[in-house]
N, C-alpha and C positions, 0 to 999 in steps of 0.2 A: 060059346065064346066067339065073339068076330072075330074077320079075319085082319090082321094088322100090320100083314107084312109089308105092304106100302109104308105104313107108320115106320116098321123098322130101318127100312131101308129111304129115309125119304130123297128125292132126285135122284136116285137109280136110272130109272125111264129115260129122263131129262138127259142126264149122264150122257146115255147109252145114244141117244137120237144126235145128241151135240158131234160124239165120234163120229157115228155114221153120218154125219152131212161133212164134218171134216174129212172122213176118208174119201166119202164122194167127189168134194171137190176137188183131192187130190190127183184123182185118177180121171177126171175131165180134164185137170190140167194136162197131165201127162198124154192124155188120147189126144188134145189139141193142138201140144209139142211135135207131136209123130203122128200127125193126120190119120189118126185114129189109136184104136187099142182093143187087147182079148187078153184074159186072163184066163189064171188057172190059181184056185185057193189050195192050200194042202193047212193042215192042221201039224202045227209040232208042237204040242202037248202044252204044259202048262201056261208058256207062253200066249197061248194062242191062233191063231191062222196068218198064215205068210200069204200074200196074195201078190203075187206075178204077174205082173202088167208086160206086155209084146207090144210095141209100139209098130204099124203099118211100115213104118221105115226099118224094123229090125232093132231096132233100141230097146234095152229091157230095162226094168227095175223092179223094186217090191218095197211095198209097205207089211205092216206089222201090223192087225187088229188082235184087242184083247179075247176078242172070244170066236168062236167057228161062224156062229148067228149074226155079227155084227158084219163079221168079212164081208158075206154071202147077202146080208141088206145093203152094204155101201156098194160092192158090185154092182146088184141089183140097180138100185138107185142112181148111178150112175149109168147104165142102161148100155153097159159092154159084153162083148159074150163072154160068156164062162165056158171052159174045157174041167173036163173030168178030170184029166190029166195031163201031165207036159212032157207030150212026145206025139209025134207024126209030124203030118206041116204045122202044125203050131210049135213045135218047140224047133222046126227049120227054119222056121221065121226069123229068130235069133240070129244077128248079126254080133260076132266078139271080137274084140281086138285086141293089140299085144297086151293090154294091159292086164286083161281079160285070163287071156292063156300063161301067161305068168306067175298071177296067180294062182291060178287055179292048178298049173303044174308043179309049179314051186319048185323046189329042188330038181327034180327027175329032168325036166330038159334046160336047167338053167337057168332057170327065172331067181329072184331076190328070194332068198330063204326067208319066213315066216318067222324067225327069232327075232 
C-alpha cells in the first residue's frame, strides 16, 4: 500500500511553514523594537510551546506556537538565541513594572484582585 499521509492531511506542511514565518516575523519585530532579543521555549502541554522573547532593553513578551517543533524552527529562523532555561542573566535581564508586580502579586501585597 502507498503511503498517503500527505493525501490525508493535504496543506499540513504549507500550514505549518505559514506559522513559522508568521512567528518568525514576530519575534524580528519584537528583537527590532528592543534592539535585539533571546528566548527561552518551555513546552505547556497540549497547548503547545510558549516562547519568551527578552528584549536587550529588558522588555519581555511571549508568543504561543501550536507545537514544540514549530516554536523551535521560528526561533530558529528568526536567528535569536535560545536559553534552555529562564533563570541566571537571562531571566535578570527582565525589566518589570508596577503593572507587572501587581499582577503578578495580586492580593498578597495589594495589587487589584484577580476577580
Amino acid at each position: 500500500m502507498a503511503d498517503t499521509k500527505a493525501e490525508e492531511t493535504p496543506g499540513t506542511d504549507a500550514r505549518a511553514e505559514r506559522k513559522v514565518a508568521r512567528l518568525a516575523r514576530q519575534i524580528d519585530t519584537f528583537a527590532k523594537a528592543h534592539g535585539g532579543a533571546e528566548a527561552q521555549v518551555a513546552y505547556i502541554g497540549q497547548r503547545g510551546s510558549r516562547i519568551v522573547l527578552v528584549g536587550e532593553d529588558g522588555a519581555w513578551g511571549d508568543l504561543v506556537a501550536p507545537t514544540d517543533a514549530l516554536a523551535h524552527k521560528a526561533v530558529e529562523k528568526a536567528g535569536i538565541t535560545v536559553h534552555e532555561a529562564f533563570d541566571g542573566e537571562f531571566a535578570a535581564k527582565v525589566k518589570t513594572g508596577p503593572y507587572e508586580w501587581s499582577r503578578m502579586a495580586g492580593i498578597q501585597v495589594g495589587g487589584p484582585s484577580n476577580t
